[in-house]
Backbone as XML, in Angstrom:
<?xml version="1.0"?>
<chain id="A" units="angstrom">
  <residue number="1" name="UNK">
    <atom name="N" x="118.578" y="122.230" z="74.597"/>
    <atom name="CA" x="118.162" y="123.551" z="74.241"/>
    <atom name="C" x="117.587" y="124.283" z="75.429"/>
  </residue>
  <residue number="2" name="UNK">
    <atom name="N" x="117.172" y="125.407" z="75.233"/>
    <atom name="CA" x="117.049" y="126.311" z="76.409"/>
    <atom name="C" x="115.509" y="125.410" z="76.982"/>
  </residue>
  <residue number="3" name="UNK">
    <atom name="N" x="115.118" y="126.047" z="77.969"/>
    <atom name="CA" x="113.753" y="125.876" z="78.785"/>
    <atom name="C" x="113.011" y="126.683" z="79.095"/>
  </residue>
  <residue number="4" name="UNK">
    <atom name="N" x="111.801" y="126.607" z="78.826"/>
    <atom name="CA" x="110.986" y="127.888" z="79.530"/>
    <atom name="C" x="109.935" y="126.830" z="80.623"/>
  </residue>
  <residue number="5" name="UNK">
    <atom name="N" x="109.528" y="127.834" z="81.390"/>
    <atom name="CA" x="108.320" y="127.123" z="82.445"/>
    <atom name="C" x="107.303" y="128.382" z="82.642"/>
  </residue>
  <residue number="6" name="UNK">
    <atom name="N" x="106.263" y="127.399" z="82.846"/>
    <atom name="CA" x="104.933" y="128.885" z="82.983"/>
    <atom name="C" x="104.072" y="127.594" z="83.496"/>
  </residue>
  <residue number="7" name="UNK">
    <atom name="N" x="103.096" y="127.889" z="84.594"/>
    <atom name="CA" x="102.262" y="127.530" z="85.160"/>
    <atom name="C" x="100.692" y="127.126" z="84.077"/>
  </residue>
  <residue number="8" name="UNK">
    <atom name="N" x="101.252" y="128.124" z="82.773"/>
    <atom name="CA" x="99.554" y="128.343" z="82.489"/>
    <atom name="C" x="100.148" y="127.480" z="80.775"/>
  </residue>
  <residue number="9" name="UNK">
    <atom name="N" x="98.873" y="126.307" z="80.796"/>
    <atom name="CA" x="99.288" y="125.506" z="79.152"/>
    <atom name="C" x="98.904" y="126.450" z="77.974"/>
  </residue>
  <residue number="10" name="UNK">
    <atom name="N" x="98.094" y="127.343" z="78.023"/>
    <atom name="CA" x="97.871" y="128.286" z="76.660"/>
    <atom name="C" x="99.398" y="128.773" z="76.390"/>
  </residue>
  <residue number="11" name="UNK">
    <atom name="N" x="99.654" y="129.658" z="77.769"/>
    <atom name="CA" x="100.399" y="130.171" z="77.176"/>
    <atom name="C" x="101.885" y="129.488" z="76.662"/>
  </residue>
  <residue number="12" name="UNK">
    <atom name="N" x="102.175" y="128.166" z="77.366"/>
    <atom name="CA" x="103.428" y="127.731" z="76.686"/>
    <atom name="C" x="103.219" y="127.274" z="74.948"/>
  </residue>
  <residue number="13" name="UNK">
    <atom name="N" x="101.315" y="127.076" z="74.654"/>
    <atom name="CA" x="101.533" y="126.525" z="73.096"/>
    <atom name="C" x="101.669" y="128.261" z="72.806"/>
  </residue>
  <residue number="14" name="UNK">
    <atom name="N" x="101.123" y="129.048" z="73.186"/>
    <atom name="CA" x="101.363" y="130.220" z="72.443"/>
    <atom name="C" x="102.593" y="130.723" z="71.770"/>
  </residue>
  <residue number="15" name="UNK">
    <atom name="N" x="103.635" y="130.465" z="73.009"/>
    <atom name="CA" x="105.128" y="130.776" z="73.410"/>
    <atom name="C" x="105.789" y="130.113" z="72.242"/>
  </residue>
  <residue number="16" name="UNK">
    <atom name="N" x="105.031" y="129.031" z="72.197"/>
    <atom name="CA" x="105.649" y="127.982" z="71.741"/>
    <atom name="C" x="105.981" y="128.471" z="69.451"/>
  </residue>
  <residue number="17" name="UNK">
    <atom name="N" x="104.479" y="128.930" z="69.338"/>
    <atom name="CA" x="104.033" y="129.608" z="68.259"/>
    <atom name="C" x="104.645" y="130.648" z="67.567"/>
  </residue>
  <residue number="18" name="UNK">
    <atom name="N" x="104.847" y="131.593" z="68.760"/>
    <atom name="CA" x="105.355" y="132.787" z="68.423"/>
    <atom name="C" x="107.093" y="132.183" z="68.735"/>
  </residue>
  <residue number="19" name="UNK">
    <atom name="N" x="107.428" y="131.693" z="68.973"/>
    <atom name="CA" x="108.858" y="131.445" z="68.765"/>
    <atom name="C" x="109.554" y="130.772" z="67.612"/>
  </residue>
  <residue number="20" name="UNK">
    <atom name="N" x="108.540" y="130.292" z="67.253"/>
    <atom name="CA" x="108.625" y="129.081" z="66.423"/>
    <atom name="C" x="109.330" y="127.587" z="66.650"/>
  </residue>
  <residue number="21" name="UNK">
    <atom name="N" x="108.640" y="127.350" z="67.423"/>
    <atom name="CA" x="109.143" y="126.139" z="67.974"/>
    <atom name="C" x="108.310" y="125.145" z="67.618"/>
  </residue>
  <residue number="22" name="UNK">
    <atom name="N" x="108.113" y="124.841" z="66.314"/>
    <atom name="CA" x="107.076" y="123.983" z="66.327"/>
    <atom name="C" x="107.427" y="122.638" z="66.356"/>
  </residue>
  <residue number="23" name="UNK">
    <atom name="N" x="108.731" y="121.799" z="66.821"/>
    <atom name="CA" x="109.181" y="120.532" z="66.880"/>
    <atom name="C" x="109.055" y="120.555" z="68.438"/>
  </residue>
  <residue number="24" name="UNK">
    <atom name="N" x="108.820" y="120.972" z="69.281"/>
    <atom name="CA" x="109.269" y="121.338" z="70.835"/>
    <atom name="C" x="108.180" y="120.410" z="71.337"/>
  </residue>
  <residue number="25" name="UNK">
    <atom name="N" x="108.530" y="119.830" z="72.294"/>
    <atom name="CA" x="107.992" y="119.039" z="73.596"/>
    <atom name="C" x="107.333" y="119.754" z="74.762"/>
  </residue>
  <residue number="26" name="UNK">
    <atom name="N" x="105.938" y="119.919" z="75.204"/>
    <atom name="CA" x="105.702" y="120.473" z="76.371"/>
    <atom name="C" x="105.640" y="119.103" z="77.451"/>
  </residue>
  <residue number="27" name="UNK">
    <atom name="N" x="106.380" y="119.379" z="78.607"/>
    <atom name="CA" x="106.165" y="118.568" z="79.962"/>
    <atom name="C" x="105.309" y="118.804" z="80.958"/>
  </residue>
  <residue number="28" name="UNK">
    <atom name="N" x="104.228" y="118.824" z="81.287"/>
    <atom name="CA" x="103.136" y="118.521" z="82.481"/>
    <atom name="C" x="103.805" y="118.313" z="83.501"/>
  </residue>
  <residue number="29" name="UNK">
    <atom name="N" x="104.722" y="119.163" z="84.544"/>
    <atom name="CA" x="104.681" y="118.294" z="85.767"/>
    <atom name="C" x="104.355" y="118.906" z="86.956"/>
  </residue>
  <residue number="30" name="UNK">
    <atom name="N" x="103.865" y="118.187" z="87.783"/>
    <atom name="CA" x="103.416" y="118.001" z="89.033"/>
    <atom name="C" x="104.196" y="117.526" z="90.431"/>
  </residue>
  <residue number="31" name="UNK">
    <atom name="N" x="103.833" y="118.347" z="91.674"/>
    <atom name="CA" x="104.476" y="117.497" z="92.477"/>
    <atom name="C" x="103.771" y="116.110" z="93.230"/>
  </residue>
  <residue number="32" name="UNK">
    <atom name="N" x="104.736" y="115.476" z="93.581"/>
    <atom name="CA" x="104.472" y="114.298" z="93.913"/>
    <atom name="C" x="103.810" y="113.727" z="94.817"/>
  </residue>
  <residue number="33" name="UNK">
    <atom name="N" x="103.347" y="114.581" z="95.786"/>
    <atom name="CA" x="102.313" y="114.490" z="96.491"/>
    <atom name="C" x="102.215" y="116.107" z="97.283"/>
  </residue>
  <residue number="34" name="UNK">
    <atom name="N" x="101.911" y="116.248" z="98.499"/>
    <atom name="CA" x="101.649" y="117.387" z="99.322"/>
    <atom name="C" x="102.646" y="117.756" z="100.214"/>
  </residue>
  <residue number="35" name="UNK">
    <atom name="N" x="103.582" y="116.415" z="100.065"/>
    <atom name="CA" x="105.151" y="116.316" z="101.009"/>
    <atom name="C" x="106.280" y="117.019" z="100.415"/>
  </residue>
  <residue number="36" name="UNK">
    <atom name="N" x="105.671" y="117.268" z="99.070"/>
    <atom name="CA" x="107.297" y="117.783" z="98.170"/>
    <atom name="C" x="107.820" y="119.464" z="98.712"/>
  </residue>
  <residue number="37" name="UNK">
    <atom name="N" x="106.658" y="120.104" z="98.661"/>
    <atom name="CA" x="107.789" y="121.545" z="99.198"/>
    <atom name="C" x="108.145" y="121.824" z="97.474"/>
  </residue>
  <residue number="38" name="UNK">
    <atom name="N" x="107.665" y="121.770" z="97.028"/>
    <atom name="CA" x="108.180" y="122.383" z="96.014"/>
    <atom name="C" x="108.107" y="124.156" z="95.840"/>
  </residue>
  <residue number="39" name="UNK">
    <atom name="N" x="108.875" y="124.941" z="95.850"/>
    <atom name="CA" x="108.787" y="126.497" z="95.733"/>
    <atom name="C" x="109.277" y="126.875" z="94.155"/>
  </residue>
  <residue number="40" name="UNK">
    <atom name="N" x="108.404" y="128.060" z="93.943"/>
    <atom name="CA" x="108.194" y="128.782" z="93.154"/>
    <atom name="C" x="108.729" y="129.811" z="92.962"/>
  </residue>
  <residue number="41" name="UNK">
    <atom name="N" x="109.348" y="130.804" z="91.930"/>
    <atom name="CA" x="109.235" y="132.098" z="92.042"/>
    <atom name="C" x="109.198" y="132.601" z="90.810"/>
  </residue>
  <residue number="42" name="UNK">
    <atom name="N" x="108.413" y="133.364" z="90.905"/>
    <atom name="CA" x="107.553" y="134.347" z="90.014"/>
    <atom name="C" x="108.598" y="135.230" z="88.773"/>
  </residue>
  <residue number="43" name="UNK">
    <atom name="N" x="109.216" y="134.492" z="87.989"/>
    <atom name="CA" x="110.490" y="135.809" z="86.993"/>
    <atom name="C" x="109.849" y="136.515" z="85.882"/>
  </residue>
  <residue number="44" name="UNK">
    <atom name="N" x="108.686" y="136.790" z="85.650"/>
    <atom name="CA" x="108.229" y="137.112" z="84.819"/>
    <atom name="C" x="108.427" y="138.566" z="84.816"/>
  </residue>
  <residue number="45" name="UNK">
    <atom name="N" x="108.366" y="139.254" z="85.929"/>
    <atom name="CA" x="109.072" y="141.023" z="85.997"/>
    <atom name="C" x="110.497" y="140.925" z="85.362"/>
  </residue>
  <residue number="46" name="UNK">
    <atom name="N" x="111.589" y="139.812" z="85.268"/>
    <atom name="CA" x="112.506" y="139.693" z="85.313"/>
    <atom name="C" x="112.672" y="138.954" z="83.449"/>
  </residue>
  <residue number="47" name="UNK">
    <atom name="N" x="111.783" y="138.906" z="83.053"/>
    <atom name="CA" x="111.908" y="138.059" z="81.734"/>
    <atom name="C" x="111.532" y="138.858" z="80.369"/>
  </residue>
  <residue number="48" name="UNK">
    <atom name="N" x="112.589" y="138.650" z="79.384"/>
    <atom name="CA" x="111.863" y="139.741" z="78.175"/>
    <atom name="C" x="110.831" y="139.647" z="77.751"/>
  </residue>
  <residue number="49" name="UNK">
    <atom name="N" x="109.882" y="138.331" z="78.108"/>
    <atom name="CA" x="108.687" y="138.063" z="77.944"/>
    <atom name="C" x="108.011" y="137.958" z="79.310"/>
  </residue>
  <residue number="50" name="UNK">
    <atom name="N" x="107.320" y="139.044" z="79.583"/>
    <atom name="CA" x="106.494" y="138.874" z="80.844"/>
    <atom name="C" x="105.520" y="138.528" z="80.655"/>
  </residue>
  <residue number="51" name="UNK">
    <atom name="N" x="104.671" y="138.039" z="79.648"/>
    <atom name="CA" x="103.825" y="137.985" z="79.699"/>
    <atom name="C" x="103.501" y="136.244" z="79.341"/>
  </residue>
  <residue number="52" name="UNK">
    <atom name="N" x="104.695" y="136.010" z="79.476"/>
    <atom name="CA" x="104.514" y="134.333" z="79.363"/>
    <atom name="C" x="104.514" y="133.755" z="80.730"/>
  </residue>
  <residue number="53" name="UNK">
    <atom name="N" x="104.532" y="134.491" z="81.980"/>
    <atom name="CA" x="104.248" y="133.828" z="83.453"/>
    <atom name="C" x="105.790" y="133.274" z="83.992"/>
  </residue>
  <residue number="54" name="UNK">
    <atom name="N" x="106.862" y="133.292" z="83.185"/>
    <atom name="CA" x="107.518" y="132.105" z="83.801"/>
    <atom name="C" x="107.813" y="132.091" z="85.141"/>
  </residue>
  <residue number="55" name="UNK">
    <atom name="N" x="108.685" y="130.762" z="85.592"/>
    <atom name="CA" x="108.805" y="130.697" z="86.626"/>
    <atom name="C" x="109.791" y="129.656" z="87.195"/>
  </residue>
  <residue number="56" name="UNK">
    <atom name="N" x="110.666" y="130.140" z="88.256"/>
    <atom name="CA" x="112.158" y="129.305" z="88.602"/>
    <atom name="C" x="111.896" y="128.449" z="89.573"/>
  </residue>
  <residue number="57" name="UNK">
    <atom name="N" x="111.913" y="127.378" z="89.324"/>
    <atom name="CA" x="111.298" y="125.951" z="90.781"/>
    <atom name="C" x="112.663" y="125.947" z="91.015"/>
  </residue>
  <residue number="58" name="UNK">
    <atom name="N" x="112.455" y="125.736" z="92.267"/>
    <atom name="CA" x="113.902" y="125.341" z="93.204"/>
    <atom name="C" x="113.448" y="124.522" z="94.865"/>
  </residue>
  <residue number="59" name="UNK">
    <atom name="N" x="114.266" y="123.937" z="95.231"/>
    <atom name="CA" x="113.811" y="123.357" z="96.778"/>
    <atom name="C" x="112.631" y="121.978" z="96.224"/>
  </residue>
  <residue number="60" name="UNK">
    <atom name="N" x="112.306" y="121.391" z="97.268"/>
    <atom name="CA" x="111.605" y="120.587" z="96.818"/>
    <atom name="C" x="112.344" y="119.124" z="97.451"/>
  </residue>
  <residue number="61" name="UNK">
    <atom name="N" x="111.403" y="118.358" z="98.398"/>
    <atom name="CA" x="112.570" y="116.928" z="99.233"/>
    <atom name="C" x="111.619" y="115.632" z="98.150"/>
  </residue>
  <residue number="62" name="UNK">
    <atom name="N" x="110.884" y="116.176" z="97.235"/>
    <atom name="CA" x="110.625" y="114.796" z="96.624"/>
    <atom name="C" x="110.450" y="114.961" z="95.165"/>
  </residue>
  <residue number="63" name="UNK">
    <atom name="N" x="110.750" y="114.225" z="94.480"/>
    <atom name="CA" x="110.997" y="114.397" z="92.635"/>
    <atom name="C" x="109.711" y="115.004" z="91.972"/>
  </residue>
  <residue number="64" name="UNK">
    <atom name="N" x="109.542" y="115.552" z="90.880"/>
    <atom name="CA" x="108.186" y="115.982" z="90.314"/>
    <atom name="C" x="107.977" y="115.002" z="89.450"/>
  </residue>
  <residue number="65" name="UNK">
    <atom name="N" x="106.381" y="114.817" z="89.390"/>
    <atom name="CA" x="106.166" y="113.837" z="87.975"/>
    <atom name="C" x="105.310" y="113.638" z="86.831"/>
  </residue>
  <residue number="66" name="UNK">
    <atom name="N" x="105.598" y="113.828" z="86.024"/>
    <atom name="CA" x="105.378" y="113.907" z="84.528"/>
    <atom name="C" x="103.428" y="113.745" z="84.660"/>
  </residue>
  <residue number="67" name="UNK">
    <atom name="N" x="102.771" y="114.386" z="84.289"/>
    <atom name="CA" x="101.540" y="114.233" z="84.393"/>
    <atom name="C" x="101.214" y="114.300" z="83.029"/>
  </residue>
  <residue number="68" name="UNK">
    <atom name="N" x="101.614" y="114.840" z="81.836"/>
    <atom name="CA" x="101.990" y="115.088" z="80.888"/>
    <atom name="C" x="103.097" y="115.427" z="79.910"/>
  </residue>
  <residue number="69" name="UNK">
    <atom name="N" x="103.087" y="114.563" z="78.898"/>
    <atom name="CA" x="103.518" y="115.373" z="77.617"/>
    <atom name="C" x="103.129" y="115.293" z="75.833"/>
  </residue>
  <residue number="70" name="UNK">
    <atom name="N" x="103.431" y="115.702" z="75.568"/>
    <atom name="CA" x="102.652" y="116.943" z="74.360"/>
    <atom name="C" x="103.809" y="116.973" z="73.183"/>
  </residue>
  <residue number="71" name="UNK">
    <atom name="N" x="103.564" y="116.583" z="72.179"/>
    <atom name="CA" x="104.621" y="116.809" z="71.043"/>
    <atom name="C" x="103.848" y="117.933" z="70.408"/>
  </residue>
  <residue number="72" name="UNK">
    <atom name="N" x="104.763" y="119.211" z="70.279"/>
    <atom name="CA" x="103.625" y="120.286" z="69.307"/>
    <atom name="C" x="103.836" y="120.044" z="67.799"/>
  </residue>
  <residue number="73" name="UNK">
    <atom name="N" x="105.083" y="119.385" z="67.207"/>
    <atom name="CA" x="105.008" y="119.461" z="65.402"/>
    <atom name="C" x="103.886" y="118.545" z="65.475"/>
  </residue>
  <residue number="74" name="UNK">
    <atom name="N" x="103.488" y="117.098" z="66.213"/>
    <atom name="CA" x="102.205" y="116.335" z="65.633"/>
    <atom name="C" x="101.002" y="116.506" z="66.695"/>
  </residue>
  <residue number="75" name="UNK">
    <atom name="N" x="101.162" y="117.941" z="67.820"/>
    <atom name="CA" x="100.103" y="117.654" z="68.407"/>
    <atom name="C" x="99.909" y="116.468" z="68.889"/>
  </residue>
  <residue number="76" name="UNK">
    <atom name="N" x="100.260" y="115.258" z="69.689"/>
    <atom name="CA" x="100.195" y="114.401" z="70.084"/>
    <atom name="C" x="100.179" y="114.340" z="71.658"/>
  </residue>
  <residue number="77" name="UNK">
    <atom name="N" x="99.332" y="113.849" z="72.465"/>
    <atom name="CA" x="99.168" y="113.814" z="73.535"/>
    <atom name="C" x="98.925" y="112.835" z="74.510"/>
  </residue>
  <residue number="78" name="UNK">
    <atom name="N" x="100.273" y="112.650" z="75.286"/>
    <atom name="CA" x="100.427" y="111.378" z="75.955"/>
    <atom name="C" x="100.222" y="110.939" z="77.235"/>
  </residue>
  <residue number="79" name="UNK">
    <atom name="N" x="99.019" y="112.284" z="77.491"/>
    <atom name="CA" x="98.450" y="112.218" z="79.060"/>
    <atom name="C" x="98.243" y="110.800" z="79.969"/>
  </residue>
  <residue number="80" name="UNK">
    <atom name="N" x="96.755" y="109.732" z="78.469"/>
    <atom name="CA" x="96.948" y="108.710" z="78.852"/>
    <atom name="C" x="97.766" y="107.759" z="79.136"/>
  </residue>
  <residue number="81" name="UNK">
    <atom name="N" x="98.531" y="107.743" z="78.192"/>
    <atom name="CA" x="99.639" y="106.982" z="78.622"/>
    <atom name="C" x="100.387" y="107.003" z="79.876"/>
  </residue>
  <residue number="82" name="UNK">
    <atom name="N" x="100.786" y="108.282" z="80.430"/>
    <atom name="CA" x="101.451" y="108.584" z="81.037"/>
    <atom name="C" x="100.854" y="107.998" z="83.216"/>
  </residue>
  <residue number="83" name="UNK">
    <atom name="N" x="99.178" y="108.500" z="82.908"/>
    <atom name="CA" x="98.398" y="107.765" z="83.793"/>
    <atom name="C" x="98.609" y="106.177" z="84.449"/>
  </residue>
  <residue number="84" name="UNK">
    <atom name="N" x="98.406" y="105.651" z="82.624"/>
    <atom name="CA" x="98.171" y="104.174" z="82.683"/>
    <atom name="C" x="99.419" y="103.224" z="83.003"/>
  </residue>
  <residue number="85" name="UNK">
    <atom name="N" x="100.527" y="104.401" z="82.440"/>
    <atom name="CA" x="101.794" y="103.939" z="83.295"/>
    <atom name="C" x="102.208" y="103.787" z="84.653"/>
  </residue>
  <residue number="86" name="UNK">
    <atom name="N" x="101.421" y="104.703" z="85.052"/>
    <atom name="CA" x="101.472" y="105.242" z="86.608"/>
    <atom name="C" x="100.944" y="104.100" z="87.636"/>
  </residue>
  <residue number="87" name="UNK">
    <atom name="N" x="99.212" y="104.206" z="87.264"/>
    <atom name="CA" x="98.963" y="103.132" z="87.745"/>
    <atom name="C" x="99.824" y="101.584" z="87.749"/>
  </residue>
  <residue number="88" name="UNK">
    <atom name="N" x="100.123" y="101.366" z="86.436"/>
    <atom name="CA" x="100.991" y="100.316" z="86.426"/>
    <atom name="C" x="101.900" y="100.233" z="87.522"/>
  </residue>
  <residue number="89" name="UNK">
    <atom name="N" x="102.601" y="101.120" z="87.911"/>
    <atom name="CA" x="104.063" y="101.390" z="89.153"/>
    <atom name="C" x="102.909" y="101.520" z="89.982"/>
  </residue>
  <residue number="90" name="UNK">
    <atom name="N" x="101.760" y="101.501" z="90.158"/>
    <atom name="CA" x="100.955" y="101.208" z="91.355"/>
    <atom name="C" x="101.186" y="99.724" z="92.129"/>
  </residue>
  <residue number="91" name="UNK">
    <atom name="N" x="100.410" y="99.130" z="90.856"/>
    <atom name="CA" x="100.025" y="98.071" z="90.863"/>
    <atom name="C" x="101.526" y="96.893" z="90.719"/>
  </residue>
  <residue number="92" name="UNK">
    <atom name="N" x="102.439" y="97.323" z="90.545"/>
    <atom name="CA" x="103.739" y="96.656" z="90.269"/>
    <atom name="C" x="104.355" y="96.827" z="92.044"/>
  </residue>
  <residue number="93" name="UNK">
    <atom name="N" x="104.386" y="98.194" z="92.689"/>
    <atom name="CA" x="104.777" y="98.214" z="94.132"/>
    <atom name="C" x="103.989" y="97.974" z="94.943"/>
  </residue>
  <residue number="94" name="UNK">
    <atom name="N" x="102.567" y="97.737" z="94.575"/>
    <atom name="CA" x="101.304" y="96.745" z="95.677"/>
    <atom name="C" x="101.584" y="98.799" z="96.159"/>
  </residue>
  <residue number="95" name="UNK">
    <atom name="N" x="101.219" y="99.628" z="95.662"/>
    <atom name="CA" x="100.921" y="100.948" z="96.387"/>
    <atom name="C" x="99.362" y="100.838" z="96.333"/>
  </residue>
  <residue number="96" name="UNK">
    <atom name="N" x="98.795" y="101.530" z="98.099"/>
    <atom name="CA" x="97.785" y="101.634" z="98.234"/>
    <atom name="C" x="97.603" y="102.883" z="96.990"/>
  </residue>
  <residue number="97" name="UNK">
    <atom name="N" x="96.077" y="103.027" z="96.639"/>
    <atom name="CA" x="95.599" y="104.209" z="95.965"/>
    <atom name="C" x="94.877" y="105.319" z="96.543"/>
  </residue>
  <residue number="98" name="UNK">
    <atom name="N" x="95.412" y="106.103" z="96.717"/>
    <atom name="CA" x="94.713" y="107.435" z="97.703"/>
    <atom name="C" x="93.853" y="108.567" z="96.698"/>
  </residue>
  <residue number="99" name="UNK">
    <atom name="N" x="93.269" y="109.292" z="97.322"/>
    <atom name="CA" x="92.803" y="110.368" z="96.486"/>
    <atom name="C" x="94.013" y="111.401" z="95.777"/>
  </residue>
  <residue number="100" name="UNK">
    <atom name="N" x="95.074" y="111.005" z="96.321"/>
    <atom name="CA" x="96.303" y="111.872" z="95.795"/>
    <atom name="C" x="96.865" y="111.455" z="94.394"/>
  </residue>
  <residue number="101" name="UNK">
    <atom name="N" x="97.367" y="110.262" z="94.854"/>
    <atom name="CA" x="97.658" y="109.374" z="93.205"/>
    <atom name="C" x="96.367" y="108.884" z="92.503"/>
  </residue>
  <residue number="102" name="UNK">
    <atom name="N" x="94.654" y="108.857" z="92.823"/>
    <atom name="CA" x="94.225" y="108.710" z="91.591"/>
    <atom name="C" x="93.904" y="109.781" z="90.425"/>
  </residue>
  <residue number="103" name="UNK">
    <atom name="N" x="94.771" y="110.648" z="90.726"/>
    <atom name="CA" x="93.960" y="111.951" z="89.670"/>
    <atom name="C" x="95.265" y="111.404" z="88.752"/>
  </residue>
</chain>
């Protein structure tokens, strides 16, 4: 199904509300460290909804990663999990822990 992206979490449950999307998945992601280059651009002048922020990622030399996700029909939130997994692929590749990967 289609995709939207917006920087800001109110407004994707809002988006989410007023569309009626209430089975929909929100994704949390992040780049992967300070090396990724990830770029931005701003389509919200360009969107029938400007006022939802969105925004077109493109470029980027390293993958983004899931910092979250969010089921909105049960409200369910799999932040922790998603952490405790993380660490796990820490602790599974002997990766040092920096101030970057412990948030």
């Amino acid at each position: 199904g289609p995709t939207s992206t917006t920087p800001i979490l109110e407004v994707a449950i809002k988006s989410s509300i007023i569309h009626e999307v209430n089975n929909g998945i929100l994704l949390e992601l992040v780049a992967e460290n300070e090396y990724s280059y990830l770029k931005s651009f701003n389509c919200s002048w360009l969107s029938c909804y400007g006022n939802e922020c969105e925004e077109l990622f493109f470029g980027g030399s390293r993958p983004l990663k899931f910092n979250n996700i969010r089921i909105m029909e049960t409200f369910e939130n799999y932040g922790i999990y998603i952490k405790a997994l993380t660490l796990f692929n820490y602790v599974i590749k002997a990766t040092e822990l920096t101030k970057l990967n412990k948030s």
